[in-house]
SERO-573932 format. One record per residue (C-alpha): y, z, x; residue number from 1; residue in one letter. Coordinates in pm, whole numbers, plus 50000, padded with zeros to 5 digits. Each point is the difference from the previous one (the first is absolute). Layout:
N
{{Y,Z,X},NUM,'a'} ...
END
This chain:
409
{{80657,96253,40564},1,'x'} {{50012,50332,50087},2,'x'} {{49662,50246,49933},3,'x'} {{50089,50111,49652},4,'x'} {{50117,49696,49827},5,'x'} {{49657,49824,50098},6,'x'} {{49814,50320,49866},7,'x'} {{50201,49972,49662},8,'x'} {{49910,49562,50042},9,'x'} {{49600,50134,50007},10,'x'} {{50072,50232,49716},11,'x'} {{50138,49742,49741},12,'x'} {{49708,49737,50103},13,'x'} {{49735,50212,49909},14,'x'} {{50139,50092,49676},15,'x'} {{50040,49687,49926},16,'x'} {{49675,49947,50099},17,'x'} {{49851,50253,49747},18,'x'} {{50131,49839,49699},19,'x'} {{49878,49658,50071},20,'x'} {{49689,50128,50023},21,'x'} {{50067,50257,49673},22,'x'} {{50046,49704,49794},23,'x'} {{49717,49761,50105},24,'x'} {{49735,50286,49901},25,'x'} {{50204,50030,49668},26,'x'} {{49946,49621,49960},27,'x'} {{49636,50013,50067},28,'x'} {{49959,50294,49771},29,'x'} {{50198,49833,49716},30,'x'} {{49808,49622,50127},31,'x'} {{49648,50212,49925},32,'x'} {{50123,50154,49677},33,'x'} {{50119,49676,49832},34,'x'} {{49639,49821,50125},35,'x'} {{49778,50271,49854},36,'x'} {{50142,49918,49677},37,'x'} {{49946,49620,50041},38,'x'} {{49653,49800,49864},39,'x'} {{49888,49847,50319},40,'x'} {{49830,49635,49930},41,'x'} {{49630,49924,50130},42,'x'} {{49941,50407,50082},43,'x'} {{49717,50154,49777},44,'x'} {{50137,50321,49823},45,'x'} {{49788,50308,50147},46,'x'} {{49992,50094,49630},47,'x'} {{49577,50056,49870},48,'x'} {{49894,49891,49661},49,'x'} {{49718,50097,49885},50,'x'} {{49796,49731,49759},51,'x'} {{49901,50080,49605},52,'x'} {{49619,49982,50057},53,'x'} {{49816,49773,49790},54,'x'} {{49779,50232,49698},55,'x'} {{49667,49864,50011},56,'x'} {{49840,49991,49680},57,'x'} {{49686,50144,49870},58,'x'} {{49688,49872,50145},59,'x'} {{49775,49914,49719},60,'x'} {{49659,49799,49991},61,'x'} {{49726,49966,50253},62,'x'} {{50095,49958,50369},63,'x'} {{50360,50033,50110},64,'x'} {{50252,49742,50103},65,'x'} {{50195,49935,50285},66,'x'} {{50334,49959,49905},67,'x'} {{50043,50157,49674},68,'x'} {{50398,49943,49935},69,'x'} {{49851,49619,49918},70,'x'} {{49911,50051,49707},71,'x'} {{49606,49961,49830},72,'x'} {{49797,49800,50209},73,'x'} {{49847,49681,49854},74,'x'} {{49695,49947,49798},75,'x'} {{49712,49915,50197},76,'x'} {{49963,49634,50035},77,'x'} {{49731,49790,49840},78,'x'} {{49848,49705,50164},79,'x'} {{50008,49721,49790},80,'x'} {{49728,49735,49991},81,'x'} {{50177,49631,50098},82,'x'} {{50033,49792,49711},83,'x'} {{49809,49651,49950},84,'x'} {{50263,49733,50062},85,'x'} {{50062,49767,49753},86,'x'} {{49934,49613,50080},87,'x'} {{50287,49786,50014},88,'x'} {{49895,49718,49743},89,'x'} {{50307,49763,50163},90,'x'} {{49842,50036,50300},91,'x'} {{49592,50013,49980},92,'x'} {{49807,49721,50006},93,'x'} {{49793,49977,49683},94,'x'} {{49779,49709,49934},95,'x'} {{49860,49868,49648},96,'x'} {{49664,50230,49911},97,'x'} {{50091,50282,50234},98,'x'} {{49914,50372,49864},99,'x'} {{50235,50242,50088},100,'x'} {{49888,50368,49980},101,'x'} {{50231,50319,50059},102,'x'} {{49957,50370,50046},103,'x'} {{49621,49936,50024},104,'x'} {{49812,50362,49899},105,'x'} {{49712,49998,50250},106,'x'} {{49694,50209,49914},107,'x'} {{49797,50048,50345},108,'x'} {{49654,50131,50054},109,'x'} {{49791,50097,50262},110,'x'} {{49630,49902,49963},111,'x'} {{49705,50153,50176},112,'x'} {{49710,49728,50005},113,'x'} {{49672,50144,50063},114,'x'} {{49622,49957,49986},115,'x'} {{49735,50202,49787},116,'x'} {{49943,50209,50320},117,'x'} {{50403,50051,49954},118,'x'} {{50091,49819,50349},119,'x'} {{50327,49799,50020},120,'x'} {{49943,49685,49956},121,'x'} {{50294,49759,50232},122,'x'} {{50120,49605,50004},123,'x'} {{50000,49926,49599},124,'x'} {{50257,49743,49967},125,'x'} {{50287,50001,49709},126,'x'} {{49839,49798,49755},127,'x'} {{49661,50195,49972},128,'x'} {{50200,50266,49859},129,'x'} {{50141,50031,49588},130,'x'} {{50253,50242,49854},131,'x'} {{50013,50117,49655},132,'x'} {{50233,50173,49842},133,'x'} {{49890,50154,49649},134,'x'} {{49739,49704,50006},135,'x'} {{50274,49758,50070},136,'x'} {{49958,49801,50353},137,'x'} {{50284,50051,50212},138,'x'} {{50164,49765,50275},139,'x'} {{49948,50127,50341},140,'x'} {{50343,50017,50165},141,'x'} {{49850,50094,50379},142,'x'} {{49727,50070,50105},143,'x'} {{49905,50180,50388},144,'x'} {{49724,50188,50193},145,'x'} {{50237,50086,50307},146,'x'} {{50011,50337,50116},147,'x'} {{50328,50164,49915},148,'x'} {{50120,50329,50110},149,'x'} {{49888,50295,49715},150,'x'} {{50223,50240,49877},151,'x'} {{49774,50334,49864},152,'x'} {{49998,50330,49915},153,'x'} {{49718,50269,50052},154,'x'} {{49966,50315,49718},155,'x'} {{49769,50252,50089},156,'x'} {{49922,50255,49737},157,'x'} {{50030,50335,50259},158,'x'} {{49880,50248,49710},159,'x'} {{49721,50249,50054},160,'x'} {{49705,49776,49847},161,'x'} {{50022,49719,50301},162,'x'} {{49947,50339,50213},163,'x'} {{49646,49916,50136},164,'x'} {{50099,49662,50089},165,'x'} {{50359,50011,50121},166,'x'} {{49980,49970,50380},167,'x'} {{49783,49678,49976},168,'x'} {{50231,49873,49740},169,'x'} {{50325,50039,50289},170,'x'} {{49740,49796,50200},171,'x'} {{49944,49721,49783},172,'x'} {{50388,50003,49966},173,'x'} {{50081,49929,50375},174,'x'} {{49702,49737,49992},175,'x'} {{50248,49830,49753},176,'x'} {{50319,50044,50181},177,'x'} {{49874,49926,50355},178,'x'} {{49896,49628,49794},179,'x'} {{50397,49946,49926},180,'x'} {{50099,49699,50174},181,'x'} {{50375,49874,50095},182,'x'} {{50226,50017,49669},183,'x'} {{49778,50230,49772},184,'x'} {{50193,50298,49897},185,'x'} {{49831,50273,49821},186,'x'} {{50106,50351,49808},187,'x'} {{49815,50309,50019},188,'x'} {{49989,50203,49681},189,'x'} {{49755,50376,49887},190,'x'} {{50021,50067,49630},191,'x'} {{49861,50313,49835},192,'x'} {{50143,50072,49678},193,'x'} {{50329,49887,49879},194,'x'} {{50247,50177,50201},195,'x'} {{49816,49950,50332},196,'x'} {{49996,49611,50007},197,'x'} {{50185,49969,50364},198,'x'} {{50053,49705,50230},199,'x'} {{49903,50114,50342},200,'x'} {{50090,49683,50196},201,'x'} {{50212,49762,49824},202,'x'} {{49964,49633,50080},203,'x'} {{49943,49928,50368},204,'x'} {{49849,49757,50268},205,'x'} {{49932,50272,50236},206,'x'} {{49639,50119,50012},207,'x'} {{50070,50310,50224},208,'x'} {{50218,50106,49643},209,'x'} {{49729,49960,49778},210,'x'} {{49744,50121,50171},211,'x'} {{50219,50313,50040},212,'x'} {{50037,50037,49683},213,'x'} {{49646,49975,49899},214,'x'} {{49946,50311,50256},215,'x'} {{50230,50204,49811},216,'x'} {{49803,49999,49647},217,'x'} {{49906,50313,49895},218,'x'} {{49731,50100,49708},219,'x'} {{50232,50149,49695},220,'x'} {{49923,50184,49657},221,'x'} {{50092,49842,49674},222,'x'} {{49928,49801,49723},223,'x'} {{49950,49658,50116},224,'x'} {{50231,49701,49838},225,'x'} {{49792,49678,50134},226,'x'} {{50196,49800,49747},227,'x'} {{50352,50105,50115},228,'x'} {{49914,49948,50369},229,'x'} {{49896,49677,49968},230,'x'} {{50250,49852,49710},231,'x'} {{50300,50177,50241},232,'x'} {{49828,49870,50361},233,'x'} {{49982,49615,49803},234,'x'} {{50342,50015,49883},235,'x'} {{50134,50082,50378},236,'x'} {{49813,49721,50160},237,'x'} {{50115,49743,49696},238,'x'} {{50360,50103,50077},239,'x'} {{50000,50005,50382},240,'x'} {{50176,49711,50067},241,'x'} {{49978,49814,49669},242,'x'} {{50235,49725,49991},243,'x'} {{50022,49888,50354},244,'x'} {{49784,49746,50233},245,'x'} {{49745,50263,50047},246,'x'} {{49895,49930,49653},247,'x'} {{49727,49738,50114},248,'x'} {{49829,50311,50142},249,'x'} {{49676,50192,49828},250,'x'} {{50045,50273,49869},251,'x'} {{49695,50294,49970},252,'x'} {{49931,50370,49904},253,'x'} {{49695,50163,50148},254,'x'} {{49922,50343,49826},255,'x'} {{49768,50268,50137},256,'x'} {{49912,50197,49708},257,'x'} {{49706,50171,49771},258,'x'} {{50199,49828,49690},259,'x'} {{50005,50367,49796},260,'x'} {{50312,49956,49802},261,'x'} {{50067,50351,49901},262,'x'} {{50414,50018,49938},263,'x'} {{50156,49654,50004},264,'x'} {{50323,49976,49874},265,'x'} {{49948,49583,49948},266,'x'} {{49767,49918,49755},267,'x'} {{49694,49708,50103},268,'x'} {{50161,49752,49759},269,'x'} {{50347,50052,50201},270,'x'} {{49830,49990,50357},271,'x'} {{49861,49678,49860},272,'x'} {{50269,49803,49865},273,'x'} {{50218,50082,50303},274,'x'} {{49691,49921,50229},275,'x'} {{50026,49665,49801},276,'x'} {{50365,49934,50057},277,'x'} {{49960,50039,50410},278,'x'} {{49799,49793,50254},279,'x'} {{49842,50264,50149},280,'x'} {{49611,50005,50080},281,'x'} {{49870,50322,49923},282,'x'} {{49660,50109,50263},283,'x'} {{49850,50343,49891},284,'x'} {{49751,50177,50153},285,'x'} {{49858,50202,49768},286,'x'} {{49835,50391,50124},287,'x'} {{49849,50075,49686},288,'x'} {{49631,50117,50107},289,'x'} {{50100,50351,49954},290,'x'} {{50123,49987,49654},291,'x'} {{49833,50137,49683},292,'x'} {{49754,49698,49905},293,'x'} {{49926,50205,49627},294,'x'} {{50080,49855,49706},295,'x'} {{50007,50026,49618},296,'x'} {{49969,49754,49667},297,'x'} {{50386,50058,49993},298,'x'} {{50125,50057,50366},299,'x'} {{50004,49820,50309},300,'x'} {{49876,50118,50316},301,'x'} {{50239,50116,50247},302,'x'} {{49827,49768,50215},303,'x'} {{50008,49699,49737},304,'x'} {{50360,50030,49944},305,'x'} {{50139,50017,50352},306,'x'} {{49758,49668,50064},307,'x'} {{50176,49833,49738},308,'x'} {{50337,50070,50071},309,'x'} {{49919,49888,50319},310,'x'} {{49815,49703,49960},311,'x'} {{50288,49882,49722},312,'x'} {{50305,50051,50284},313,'x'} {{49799,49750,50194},314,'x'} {{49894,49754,49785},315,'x'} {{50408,49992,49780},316,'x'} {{50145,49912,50406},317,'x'} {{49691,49759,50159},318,'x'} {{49893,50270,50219},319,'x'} {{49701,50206,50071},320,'x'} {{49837,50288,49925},321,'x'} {{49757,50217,50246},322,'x'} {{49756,50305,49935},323,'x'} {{49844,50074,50341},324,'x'} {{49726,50234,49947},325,'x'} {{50033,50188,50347},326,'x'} {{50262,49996,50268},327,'x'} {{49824,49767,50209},328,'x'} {{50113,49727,49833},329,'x'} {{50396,50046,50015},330,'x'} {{50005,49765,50338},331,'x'} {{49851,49713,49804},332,'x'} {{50207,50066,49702},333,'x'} {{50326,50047,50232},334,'x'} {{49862,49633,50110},335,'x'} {{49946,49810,49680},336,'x'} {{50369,50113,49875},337,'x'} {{50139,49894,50308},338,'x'} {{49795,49645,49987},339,'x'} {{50112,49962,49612},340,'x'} {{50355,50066,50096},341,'x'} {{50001,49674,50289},342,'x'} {{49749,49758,49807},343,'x'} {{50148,49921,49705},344,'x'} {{50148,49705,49809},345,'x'} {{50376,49965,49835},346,'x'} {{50071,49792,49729},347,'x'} {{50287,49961,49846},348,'x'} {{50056,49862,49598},349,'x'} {{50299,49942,49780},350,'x'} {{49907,50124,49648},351,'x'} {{49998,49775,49709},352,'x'} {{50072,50250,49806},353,'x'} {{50369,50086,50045},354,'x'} {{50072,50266,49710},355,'x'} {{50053,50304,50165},356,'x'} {{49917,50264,49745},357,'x'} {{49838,50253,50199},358,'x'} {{49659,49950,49847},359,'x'} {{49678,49995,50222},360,'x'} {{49879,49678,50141},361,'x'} {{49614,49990,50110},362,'x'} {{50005,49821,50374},363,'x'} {{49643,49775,50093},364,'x'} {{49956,49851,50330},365,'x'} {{49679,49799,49988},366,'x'} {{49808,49823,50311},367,'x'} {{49802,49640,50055},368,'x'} {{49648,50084,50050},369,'x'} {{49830,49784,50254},370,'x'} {{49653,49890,49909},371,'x'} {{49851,50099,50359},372,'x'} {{50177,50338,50092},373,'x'} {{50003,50365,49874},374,'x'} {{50156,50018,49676},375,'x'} {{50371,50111,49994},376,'x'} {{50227,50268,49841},377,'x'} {{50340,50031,49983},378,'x'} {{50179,50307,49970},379,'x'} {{50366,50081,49891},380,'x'} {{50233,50220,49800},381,'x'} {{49889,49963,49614},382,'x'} {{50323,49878,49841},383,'x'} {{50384,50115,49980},384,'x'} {{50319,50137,49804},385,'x'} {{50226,49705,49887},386,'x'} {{50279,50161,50093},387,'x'} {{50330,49850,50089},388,'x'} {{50096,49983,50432},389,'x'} {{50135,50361,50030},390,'x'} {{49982,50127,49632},391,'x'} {{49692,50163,50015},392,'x'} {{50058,50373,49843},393,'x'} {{49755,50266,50172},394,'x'} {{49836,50201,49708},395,'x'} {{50115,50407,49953},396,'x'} {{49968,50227,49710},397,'x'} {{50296,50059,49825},398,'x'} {{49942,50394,49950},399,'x'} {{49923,50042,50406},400,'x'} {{50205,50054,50294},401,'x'} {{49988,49703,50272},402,'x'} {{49707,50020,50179},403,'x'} {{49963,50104,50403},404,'x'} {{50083,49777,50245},405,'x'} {{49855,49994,50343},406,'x'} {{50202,50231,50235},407,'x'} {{50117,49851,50314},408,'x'} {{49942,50278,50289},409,'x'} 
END
């Protein structure tokens, strides 16, 4: 082949060459184009879309909830007391002349049993003691002199007129708590007037607390409500608890006041008659040295009336009343309340009397007398409210406002 012809030969390849390769980048192009407009299985589209966000309604009410778009949140729940199952007469044994007793309404007292020199007297057996009920003897249910834990409250009247004595009082306080043994839990309440009944330590076991608390009690202005303080501190310590096995437990109020009722919003006969529906011992010691002792043909002594008040809160609840005449004697006082509260008796009666009609039944715990030892006395809470389990209604005046309750800090 001569020179030329195999130039031409090149020529002709190449072209060819060019359009092969012409028309496989037109069939990629047209390949790509037809794909792009294909939905490709299993690929995420790079689309974005962006969520409706949820409204949130209106808060509304104390506190604020978590996840609002629930809806209300429920009421708060309310612990009901177990019910009292119901024998199975197919299946319990029953014999001729057996008495079978249900829902059994317990009254239970806790008796003091002293000496004329007013020390506790100790190993008096069941059957030296009698319970009456409105003159009626009563069957004792149980009787016990075992030390049980105490659940108590202290109410110290922090107003200017306990001035003078107030840092011995905070002393005869922590003799008191330092004596609380393994299971007693006590409260630690001031009271002034109305509005400035607090609770400074709720109900604890832990010593280091209360006595903490007692170090933070301050001398206040205002016009001292004895009978709130002590009808609001009783009702606390008769509710801690109630219901459950810590029921067995006694239950005392000590109060630390001059017993001046200036601005009470209760009245005496409603401190009373709630005093009567609770099982709380009520221990006052009573500062009244410094108050007026004057008196007219048709008015009390300020001095006369705070004794009384005083000496009545004891005697309604089976406690004790004291009237130390100098500050000296707070440390044997702090002792005798803290004897009382560990040497005592607890019987237990089921009233013959089952009418509950909320009238007042009078409560007598009498004593054998042995022919050869100091004569004895026993002490208790004078009577009760006949009130049905859980139906008792606490008193209020109609035309007043509810009445302060203890802040919590």
């Amino acid at each position: 082949m001569t020179t030329g012809g195999m130039l031409k030969s090149l020529r002709n390849n190449r072209t060819v060459l060019i359009l092969w390769l012409s028309a496989l980048v037109a069939l990629s192009f047209l390949i790509a184009g037809v794909s792009a407009h294909q939905p490709q299985e299993g690929r995420p589209r790079s689309a974005t879309v962006t969520p409706t966000p949820t409204p949130t309604p209106e808060q509304t009410g104390p506190g604020r909830r978590i996840a609002p778009q629930l809806g209300e949140p429920p009421a708060a729940p309310i612990l009901k007391p177990k019910p009292t199952p119901t024998p199975d007469a197919s299946t319990a044994e029953i014999t001729e002349g057996d008495i079978l007793k249900f829902n059994s309404e317990l009254v239970t007292l806790n008796v003091r049993v002293i000496d004329r020199n007013n020390r506790p007297i100790n190993g008096i057996r069941k059957d030296e003691f009698k319970v009456f009920e409105d003159g009626v003897p009563q069957p004792i249910f149980s009787f016990t002199q075992e030390e049980v834990p105490v659940i108590y409250g202290m109410a110290v009247d922090t107003s200017g007129s306990l001035r003078p004595q107030f840092n011995q009082v905070i002393d005869a306080a922590k003799t008191i708590i330092n004596s609380n043994r393994q299971g007693d839990e006590t409260f630690l309440e001031r009271f002034i007037s109305s509005d400035k009944i607090e609770t400074v330590q709720d109900f604890t076991d832990s010593k280091d607390s209360l006595l903490d608390g007692l170090d933070t009690l301050y001398i206040e202005g205002g016009q001292t409500a004895v009978i709130d303080g002590v009808y609001l501190a009783a009702q606390h310590i008769a509710d801690y608890k109630k219901g459950t096995g810590d029921d067995r437990r006694r239950r005392a109020l000590i109060v630390v006041t001059d017993g001046e009722d200036r601005a009470s919003y209760y009245t005496q006969e409603q401190l009373f008659q709630n005093l009567r529906e609770q099982d709380v011992q009520v221990y006052v010691i009573g500062f009244v040295s410094e108050l007026d002792a004057d008196r007219t043909l048709i008015r009390k002594s300020p001095r006369d009336k705070a004794m009384t008040l005083i000496n009545r809160i004891a005697a309604e609840t089976g406690g004790r009343a004291f009237f130390p005449q100098s500050i000296s004697e707070l440390p044997s006082v702090a002792n005798e309340i803290i004897r009382d509260m560990r040497t005592q008796y607890v019987i237990s009666y089921d009233p013959t009397n089952k009418v509950h009609d909320g009238s007042y039944r009078s409560i007598k715990v009498t004593v054998a007398q042995p022919a050869t030892a100091e004569k004895r006395i026993a002490l208790t809470r004078s009577g009760r409210n006949a009130t049905a389990p859980g139906a008792a209604a606490k008193p209020r005046a109609s035309n007043q406002p509810t009445p302060n309750t203890p802040r919590r800090p």
